[in-house]
PDB file of the backbone (N, CA, C, O) and the ligand in Angstrom, with CONECT records:
HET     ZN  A 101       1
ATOM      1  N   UNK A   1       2.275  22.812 -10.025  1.00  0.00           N
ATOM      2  CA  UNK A   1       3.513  22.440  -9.357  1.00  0.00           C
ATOM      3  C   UNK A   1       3.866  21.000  -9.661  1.00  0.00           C
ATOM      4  O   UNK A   1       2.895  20.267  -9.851  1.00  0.00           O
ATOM      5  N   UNK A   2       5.096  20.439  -9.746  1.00  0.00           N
ATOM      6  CA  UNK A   2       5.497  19.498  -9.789  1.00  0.00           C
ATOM      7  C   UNK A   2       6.613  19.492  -9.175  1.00  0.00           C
ATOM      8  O   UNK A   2       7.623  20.137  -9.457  1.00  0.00           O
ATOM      9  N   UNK A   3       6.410  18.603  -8.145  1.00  0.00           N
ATOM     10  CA  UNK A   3       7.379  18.213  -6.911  1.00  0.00           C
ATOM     11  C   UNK A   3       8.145  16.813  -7.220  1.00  0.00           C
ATOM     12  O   UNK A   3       8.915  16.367  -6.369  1.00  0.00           O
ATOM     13  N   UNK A   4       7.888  15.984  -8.687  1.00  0.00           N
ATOM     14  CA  UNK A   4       8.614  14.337  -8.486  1.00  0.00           C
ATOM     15  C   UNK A   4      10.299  15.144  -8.741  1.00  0.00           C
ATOM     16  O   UNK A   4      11.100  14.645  -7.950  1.00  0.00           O
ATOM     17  N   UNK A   5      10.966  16.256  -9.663  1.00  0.00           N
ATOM     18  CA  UNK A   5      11.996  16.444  -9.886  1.00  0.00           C
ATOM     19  C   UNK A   5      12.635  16.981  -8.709  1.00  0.00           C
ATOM     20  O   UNK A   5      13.781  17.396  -8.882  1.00  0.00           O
ATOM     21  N   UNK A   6      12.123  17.070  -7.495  1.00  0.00           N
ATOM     22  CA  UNK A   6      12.458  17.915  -6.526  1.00  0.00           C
ATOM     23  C   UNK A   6      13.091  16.580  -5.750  1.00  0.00           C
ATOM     24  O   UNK A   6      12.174  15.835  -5.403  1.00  0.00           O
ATOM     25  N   UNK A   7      14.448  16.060  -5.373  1.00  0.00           N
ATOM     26  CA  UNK A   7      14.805  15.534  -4.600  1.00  0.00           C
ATOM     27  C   UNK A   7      15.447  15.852  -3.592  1.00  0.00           C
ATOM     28  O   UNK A   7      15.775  14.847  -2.961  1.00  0.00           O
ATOM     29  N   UNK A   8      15.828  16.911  -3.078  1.00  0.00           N
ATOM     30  CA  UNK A   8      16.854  17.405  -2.233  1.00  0.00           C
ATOM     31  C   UNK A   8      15.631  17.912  -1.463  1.00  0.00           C
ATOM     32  O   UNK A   8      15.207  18.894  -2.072  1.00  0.00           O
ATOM     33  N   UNK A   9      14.907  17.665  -0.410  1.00  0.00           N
ATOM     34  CA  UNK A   9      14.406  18.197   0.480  1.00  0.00           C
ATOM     35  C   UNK A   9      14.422  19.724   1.536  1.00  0.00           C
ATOM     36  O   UNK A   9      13.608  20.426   2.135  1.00  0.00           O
ATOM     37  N   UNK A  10      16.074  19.656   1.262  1.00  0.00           N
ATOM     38  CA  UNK A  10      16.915  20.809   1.956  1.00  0.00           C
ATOM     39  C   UNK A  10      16.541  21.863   0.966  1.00  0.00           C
ATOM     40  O   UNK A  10      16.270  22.877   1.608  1.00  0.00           O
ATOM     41  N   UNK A  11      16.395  22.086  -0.420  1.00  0.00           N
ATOM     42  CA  UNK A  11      16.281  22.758  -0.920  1.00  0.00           C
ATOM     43  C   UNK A  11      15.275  24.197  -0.675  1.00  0.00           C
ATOM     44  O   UNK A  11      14.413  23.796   0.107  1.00  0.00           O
ATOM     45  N   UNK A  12      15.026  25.486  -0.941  1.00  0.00           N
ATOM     46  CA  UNK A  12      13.913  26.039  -1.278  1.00  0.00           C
ATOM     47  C   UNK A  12      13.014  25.731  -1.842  1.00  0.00           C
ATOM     48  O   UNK A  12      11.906  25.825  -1.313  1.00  0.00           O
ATOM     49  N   UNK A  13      13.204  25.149  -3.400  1.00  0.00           N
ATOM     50  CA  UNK A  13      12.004  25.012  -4.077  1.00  0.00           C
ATOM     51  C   UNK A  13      10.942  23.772  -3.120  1.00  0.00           C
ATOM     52  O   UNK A  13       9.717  23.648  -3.121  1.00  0.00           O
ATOM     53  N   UNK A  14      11.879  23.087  -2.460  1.00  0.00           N
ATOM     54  CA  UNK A  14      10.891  21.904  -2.183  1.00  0.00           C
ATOM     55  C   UNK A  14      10.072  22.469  -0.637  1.00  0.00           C
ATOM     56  O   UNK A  14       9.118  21.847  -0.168  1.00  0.00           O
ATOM     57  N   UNK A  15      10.646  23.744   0.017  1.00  0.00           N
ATOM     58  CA  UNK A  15       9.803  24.333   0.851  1.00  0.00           C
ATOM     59  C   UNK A  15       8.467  24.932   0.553  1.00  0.00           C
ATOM     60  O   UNK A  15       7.412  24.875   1.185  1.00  0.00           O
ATOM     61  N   UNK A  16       8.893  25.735  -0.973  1.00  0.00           N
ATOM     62  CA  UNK A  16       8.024  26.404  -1.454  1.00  0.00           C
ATOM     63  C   UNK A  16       6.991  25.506  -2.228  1.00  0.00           C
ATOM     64  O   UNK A  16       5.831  25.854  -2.007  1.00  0.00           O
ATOM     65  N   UNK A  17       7.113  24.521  -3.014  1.00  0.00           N
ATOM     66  CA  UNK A  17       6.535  23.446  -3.310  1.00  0.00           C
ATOM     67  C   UNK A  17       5.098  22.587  -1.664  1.00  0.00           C
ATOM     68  O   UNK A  17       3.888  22.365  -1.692  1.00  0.00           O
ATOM     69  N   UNK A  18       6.018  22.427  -0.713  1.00  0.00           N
ATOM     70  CA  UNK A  18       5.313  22.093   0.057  1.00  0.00           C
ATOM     71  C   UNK A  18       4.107  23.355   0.766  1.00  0.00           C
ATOM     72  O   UNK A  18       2.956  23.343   1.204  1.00  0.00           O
ATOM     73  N   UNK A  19       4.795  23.984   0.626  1.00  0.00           N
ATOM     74  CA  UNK A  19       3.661  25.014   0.805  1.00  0.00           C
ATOM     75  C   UNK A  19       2.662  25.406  -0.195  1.00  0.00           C
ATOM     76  O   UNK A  19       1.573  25.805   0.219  1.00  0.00           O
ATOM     77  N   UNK A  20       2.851  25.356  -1.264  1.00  0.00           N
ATOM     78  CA  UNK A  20       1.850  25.728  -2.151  1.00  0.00           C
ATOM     79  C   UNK A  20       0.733  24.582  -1.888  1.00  0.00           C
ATOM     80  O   UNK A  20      -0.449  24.924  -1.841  1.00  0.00           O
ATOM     81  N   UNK A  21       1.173  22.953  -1.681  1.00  0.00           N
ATOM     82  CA  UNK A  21       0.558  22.211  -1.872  1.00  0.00           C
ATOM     83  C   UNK A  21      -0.379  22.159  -0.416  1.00  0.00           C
ATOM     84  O   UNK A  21      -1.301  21.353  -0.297  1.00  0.00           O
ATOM     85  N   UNK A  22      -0.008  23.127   0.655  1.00  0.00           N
ATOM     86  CA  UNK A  22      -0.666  22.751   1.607  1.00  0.00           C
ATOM     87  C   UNK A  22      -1.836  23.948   1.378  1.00  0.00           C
ATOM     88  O   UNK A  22      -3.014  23.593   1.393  1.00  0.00           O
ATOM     89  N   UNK A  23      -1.495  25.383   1.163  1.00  0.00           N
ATOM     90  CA  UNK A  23      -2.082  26.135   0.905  1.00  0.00           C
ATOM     91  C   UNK A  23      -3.402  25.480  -0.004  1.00  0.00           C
ATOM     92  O   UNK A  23      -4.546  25.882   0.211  1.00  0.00           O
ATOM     93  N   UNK A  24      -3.182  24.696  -0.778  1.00  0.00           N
ATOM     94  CA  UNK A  24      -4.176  24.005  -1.933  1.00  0.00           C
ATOM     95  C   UNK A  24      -4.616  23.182  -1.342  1.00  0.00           C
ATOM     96  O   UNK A  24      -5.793  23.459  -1.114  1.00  0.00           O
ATOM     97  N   UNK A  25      -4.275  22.045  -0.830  1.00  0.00           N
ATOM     98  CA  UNK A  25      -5.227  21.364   0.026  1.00  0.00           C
ATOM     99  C   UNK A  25      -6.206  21.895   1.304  1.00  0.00           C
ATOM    100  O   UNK A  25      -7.306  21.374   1.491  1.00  0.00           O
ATOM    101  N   UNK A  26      -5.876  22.592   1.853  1.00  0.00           N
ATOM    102  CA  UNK A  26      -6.397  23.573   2.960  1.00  0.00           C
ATOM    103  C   UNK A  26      -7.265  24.863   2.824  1.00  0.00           C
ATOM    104  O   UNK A  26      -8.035  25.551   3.495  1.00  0.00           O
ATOM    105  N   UNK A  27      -6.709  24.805   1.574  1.00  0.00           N
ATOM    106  CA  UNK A  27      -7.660  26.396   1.502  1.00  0.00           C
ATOM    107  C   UNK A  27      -8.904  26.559   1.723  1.00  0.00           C
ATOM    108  O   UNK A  27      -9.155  27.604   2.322  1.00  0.00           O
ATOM    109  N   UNK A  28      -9.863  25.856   1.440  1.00  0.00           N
ATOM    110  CA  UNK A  28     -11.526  25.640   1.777  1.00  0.00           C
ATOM    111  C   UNK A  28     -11.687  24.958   3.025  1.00  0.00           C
ATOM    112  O   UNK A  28     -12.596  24.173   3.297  1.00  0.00           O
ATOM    113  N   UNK A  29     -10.772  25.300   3.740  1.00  0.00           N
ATOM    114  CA  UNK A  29     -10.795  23.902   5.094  1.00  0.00           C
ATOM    115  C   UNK A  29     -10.764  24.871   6.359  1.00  0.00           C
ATOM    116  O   UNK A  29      -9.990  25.827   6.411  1.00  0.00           O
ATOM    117  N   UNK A  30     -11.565  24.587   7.263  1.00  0.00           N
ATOM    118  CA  UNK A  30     -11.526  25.240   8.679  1.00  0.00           C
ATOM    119  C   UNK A  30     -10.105  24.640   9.383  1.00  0.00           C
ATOM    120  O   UNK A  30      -9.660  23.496   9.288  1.00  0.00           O
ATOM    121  N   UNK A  31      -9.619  25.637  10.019  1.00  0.00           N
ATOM    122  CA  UNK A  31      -8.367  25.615  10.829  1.00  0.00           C
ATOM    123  C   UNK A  31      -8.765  23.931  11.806  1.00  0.00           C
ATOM    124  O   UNK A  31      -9.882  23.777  12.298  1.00  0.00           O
ATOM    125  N   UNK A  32      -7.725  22.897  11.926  1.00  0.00           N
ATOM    126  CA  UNK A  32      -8.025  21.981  12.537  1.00  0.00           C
ATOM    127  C   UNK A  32      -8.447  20.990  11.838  1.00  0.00           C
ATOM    128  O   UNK A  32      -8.599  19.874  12.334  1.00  0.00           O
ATOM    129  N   UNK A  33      -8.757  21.338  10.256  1.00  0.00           N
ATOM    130  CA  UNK A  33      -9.284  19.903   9.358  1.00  0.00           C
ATOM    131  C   UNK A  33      -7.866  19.407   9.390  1.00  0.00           C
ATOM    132  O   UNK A  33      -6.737  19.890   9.477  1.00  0.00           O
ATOM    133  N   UNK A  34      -8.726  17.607   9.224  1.00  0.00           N
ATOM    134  CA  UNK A  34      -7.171  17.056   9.191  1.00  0.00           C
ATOM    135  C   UNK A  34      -7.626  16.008   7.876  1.00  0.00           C
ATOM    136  O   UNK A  34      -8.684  15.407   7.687  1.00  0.00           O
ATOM    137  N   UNK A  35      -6.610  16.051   7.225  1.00  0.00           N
ATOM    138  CA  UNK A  35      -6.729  15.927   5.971  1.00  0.00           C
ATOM    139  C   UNK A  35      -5.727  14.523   5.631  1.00  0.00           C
ATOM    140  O   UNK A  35      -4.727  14.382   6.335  1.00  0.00           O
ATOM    141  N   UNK A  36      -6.024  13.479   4.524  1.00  0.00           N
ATOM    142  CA  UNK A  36      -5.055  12.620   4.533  1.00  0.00           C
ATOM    143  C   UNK A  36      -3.556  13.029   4.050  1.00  0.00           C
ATOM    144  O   UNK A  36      -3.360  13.735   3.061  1.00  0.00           O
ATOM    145  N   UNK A  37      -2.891  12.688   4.579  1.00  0.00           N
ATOM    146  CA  UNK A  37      -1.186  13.107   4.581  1.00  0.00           C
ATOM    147  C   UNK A  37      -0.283  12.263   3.338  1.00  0.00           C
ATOM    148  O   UNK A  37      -0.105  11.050   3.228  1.00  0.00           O
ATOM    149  N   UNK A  38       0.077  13.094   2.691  1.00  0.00           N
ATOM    150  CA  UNK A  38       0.833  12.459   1.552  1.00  0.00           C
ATOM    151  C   UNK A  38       2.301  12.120   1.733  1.00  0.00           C
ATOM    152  O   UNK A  38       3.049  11.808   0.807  1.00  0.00           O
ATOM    153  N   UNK A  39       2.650  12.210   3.031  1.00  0.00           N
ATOM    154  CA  UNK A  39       4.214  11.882   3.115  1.00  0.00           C
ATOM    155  C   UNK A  39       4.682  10.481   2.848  1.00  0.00           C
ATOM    156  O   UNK A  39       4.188   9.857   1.910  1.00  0.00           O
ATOM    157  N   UNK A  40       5.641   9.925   3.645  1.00  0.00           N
ATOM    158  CA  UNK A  40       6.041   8.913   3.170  1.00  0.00           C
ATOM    159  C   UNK A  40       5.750   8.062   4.089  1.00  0.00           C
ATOM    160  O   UNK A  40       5.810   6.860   3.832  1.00  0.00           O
ATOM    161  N   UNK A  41       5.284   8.631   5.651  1.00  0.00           N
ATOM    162  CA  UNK A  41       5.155   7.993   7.092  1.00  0.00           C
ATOM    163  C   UNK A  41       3.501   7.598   6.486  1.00  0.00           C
ATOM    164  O   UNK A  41       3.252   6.466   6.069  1.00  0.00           O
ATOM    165  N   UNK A  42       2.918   8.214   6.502  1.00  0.00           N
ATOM    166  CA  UNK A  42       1.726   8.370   6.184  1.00  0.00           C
ATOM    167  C   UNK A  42       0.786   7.647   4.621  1.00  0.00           C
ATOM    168  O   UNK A  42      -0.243   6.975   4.685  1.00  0.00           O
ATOM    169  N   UNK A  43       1.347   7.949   3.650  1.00  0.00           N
ATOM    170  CA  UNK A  43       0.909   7.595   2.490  1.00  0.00           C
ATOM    171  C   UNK A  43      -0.704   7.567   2.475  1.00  0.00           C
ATOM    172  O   UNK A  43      -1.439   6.606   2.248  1.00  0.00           O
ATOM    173  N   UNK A  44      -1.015   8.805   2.762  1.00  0.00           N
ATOM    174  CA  UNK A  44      -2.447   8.806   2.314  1.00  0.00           C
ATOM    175  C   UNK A  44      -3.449   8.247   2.835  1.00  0.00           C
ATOM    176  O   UNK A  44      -4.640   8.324   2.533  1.00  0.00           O
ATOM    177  N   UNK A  45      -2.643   7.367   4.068  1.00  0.00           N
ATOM    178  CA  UNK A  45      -3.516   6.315   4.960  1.00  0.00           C
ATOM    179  C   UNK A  45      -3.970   7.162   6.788  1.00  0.00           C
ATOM    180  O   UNK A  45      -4.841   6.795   7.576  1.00  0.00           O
ATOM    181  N   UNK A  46      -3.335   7.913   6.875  1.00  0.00           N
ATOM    182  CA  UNK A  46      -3.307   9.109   8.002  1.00  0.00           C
ATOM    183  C   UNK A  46      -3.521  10.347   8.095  1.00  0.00           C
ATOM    184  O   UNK A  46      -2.685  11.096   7.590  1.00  0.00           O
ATOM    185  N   UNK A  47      -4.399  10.775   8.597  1.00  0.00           N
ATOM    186  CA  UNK A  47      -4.377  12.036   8.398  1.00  0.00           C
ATOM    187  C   UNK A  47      -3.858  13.032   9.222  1.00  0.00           C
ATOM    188  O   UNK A  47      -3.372  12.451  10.193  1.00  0.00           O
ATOM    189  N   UNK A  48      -3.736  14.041   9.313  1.00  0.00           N
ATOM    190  CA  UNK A  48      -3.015  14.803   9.729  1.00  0.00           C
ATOM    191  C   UNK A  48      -3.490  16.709   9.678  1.00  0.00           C
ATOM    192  O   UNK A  48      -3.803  17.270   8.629  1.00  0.00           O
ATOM    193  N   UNK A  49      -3.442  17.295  10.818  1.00  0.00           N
ATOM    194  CA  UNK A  49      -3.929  18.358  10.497  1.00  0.00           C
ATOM    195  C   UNK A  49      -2.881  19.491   9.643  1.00  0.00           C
ATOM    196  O   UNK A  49      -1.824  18.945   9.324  1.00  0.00           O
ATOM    197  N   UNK A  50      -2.956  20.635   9.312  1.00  0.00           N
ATOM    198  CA  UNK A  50      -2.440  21.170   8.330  1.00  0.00           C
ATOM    199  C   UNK A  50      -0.714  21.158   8.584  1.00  0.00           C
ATOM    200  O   UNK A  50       0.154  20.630   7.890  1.00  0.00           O
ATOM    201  N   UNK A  51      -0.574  22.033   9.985  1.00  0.00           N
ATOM    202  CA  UNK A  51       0.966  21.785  10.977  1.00  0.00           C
ATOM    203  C   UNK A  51       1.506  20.571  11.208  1.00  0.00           C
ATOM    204  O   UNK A  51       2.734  20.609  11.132  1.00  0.00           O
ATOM    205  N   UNK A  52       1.038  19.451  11.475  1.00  0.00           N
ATOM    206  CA  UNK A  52       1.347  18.393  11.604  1.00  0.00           C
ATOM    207  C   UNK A  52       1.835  17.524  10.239  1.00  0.00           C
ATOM    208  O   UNK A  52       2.544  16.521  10.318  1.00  0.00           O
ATOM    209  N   UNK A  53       1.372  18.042   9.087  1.00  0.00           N
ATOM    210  CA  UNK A  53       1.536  17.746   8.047  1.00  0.00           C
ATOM    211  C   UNK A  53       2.410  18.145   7.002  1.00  0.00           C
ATOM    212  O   UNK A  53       2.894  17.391   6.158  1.00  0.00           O
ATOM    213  N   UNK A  54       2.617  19.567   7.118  1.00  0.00           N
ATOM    214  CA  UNK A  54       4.189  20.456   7.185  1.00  0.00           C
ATOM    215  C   UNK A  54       5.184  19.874   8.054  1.00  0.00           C
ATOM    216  O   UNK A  54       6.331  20.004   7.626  1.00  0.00           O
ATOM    217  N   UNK A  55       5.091  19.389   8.934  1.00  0.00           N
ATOM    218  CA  UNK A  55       6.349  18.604   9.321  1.00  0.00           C
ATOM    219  C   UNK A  55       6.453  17.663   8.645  1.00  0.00           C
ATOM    220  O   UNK A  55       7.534  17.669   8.056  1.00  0.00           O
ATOM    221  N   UNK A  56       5.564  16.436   8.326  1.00  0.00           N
ATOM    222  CA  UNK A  56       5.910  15.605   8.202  1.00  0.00           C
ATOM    223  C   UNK A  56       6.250  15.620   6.882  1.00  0.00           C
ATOM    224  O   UNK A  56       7.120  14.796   6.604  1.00  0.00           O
ATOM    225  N   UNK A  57       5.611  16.687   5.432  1.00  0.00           N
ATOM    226  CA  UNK A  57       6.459  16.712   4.891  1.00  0.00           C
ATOM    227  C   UNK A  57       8.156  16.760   4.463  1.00  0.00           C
ATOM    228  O   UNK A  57       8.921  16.154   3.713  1.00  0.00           O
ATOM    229  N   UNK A  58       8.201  17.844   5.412  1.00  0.00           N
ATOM    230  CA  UNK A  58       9.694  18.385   5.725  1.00  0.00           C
ATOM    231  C   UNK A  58      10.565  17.300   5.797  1.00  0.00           C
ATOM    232  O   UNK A  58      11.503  17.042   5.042  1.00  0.00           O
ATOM    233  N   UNK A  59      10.090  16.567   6.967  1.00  0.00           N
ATOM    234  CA  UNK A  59      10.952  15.566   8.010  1.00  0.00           C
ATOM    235  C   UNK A  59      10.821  14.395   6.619  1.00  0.00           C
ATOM    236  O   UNK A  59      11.726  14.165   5.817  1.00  0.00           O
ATOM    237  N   UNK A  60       9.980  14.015   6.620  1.00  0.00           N
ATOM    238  CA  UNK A  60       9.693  12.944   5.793  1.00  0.00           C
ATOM    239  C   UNK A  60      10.129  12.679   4.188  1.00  0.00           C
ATOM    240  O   UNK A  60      11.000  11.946   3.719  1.00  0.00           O
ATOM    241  N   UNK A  61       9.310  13.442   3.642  1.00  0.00           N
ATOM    242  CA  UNK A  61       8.931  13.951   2.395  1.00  0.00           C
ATOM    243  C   UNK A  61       7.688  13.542   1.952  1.00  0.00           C
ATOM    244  O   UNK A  61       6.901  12.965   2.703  1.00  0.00           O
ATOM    245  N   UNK A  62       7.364  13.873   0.417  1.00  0.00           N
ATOM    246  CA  UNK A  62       6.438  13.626   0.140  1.00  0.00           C
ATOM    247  C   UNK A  62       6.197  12.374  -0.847  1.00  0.00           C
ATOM    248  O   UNK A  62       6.721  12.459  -1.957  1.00  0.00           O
ATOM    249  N   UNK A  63       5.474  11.257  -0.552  1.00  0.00           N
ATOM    250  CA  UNK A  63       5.431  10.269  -1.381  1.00  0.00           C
ATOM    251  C   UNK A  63       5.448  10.597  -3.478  1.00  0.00           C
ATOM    252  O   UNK A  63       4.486  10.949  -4.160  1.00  0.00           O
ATOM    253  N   UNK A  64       6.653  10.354  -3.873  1.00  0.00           N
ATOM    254  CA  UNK A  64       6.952  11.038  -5.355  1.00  0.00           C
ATOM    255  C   UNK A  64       6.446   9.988  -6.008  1.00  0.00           C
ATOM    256  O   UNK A  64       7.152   9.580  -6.929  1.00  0.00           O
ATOM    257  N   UNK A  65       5.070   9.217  -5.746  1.00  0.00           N
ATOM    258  CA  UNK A  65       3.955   8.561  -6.891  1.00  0.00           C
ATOM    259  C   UNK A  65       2.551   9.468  -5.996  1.00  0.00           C
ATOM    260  O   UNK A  65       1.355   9.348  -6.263  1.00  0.00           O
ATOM    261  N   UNK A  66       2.990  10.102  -5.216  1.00  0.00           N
ATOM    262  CA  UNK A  66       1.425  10.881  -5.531  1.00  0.00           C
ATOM    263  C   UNK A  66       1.380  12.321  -6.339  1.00  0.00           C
ATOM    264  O   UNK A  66       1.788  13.390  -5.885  1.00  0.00           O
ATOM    265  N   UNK A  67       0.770  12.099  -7.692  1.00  0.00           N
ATOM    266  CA  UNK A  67       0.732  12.970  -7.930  1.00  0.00           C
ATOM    267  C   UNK A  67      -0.342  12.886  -9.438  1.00  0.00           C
ATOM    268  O   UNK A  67       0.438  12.960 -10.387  1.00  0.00           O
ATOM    269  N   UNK A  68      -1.439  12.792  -9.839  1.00  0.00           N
ATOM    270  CA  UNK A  68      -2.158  14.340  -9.310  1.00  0.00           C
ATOM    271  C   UNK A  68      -2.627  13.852  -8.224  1.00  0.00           C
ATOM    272  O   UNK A  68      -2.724  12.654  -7.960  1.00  0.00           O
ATOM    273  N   UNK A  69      -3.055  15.111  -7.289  1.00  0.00           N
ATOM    274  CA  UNK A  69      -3.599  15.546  -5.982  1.00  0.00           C
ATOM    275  C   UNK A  69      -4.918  14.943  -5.856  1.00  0.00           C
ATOM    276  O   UNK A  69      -5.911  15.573  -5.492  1.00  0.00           O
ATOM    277  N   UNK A  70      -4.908  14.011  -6.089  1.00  0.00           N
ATOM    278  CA  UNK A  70      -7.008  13.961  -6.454  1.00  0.00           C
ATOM    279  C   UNK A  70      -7.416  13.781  -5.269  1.00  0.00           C
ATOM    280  O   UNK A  70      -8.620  13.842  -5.021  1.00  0.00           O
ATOM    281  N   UNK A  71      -6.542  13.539  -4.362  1.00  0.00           N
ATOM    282  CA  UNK A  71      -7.510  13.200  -3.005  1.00  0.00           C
ATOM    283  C   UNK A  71      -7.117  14.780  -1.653  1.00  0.00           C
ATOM    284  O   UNK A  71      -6.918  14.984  -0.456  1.00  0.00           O
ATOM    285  N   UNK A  72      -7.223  15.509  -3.015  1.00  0.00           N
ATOM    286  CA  UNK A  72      -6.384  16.842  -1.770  1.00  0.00           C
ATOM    287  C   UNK A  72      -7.849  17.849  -3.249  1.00  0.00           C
ATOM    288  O   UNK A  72      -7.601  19.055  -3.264  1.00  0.00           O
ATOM    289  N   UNK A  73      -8.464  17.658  -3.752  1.00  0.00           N
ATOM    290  CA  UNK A  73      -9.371  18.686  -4.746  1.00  0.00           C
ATOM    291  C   UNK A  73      -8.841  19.168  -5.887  1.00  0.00           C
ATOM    292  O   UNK A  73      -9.210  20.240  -6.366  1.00  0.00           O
ATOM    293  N   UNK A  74      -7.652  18.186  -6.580  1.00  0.00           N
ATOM    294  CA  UNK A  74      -7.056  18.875  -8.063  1.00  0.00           C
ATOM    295  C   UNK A  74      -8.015  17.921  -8.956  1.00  0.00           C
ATOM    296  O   UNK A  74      -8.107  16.724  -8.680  1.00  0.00           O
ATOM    297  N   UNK A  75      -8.507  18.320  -9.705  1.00  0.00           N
ATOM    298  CA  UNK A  75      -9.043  17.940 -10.744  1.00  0.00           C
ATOM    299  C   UNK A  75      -8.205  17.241 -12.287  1.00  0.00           C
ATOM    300  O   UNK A  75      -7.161  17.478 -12.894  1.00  0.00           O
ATOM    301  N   UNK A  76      -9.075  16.525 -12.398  1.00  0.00           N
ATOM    302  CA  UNK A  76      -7.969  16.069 -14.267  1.00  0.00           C
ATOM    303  C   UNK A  76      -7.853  17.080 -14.902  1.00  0.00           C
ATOM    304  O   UNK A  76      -6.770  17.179 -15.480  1.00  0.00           O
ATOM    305  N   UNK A  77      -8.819  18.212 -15.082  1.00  0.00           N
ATOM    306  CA  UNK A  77      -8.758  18.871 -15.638  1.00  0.00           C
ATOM    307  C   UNK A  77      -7.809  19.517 -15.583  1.00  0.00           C
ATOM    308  O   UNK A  77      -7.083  19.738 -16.553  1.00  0.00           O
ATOM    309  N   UNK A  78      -7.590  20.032 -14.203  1.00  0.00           N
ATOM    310  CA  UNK A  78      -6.777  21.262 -13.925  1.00  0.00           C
ATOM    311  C   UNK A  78      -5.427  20.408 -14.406  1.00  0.00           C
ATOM    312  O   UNK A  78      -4.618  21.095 -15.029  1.00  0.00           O
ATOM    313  N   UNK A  79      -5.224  19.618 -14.293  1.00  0.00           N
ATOM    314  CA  UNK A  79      -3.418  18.778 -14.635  1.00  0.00           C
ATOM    315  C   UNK A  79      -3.442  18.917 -15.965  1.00  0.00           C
ATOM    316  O   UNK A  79      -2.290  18.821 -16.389  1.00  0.00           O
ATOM    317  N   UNK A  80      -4.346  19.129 -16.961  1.00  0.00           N
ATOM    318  CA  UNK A  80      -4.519  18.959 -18.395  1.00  0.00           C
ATOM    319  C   UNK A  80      -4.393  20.417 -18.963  1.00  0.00           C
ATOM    320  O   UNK A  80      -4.100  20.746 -20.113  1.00  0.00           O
ATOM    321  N   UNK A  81      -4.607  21.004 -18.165  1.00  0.00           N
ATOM    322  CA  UNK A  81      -3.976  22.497 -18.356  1.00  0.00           C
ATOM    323  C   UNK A  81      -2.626  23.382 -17.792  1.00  0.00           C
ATOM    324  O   UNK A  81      -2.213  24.516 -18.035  1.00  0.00           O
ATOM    325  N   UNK A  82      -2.097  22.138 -16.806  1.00  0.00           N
ATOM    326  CA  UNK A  82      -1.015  22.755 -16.464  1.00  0.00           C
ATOM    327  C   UNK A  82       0.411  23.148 -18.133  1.00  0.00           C
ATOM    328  O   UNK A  82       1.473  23.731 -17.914  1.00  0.00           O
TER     329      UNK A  82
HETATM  330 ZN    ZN A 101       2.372  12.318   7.232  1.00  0.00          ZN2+
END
């Protein structure tokens, strides 16, 4: 996924975008992990549990210099094969 071309927040893709990315950060995670938050309130410095973090995407957005995910389990690798 690549979310920096996504500016319109209102959009679908950037719903579906935010969801994939939470699904991926969360997936190995017990309900209630709270994980650092990539929005713009937040920047990686807060964490936030999975719901709390879907908002603040939404509301917020998502900081468009984070990207790769390295602090959410994406690997170099995996970006080198996208
Ligand atoms: Zn946040």
């Amino acid at each position: 996924m690549n979310h920096k071309g996504v500016k319109d927040r209102q959009k679908p893709e950037y719903l579906a975008g935010v969801n994939e990315f939470l699904h991926f950060a969360f997936i190995r995670k017990s309900d209630g992990t709270m994980l650092k938050c990539p929005c713009l309130n937040c920047r990686l410095v807060l964490s936030q549990n999975r719901k709390n973090m879907q908002c603040h995407l939404l509301v917020y957005g998502i900081d468009p210099t984070y990207n790769p995910w390295v602090s959410h389990g994406e690997s170099i690798q995996e970006i080198d094969n996208e």
